[in-house]
Residue, then its C-alpha position, 0 to 999 in steps of 0.5 A: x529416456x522420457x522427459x521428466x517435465x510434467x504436461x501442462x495445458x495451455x492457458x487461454x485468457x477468459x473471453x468477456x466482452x464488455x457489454x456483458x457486464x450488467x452495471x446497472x446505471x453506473x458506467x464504468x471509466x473504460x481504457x483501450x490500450x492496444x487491443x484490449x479494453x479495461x474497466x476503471x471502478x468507480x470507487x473513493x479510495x480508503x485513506x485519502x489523507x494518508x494520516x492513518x497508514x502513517x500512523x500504524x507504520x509509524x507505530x509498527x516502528x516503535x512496536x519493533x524497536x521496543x521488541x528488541x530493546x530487551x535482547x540489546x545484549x543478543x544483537x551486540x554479541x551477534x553484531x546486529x544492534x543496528x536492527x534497533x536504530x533502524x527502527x528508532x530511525x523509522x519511528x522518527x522518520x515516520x512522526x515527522x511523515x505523520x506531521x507532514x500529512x496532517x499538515x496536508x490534511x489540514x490545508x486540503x480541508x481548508x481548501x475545501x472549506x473555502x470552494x463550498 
């Protein structure tokens, strides 16, 4: 009987060396662990302050508990009415995130605003 596992090749890592990548003037951070070398890019992260990913998750929250406010009767039948207090928690778990981070955003930038 012949095997019936289909034949795949094996997969080689793609050799690049550092130095052939043309940077311009800008040096990337570099890491060696081991035998292998990664580059670090030079970038600003997207939501420092985290305000706004809390906002949209806090707010995603509130979406799913007031989809699911109109089949209150579907979830007791099956069982499931706990779906709605998990949301309503994680919308209040989520303003009192979003309290917390605009706290933090409010002492760093006064932080900053004392160094300049």
């Amino acid at each position: 009987m012949a095997d019936a596992s289909p034949v795949r090749d094996e997969v080689r890592p793609l050799a690049c060396s550092v130095n052939d990548v043309d940077l311009g003037d800008e040096q990337p951070t570099q890491h060696e662990i081991g035998n292998r070398t990664y580059i670090v890019a030079q970038v600003e992260p997207l939501d420092v302050d985290g305000v706004r990913t809390t906002e949209v998750g806090t707010a995603l929250w509130l979406l799913g508990f007031l989809g699911l406010l109109p089949f209150w009767g579907a979830l007791e039948d099956s069982g499931r009415t706990w779906w709605l207090w998990t949301c309503l928690a994680g919308f209040g778990l989520g303003l009192c995130g979003l309290e917390y981070c605009r706290r933090r955003r409010k002492e760093r930038t006064a932080q900053q605003g004392d160094r300049a």
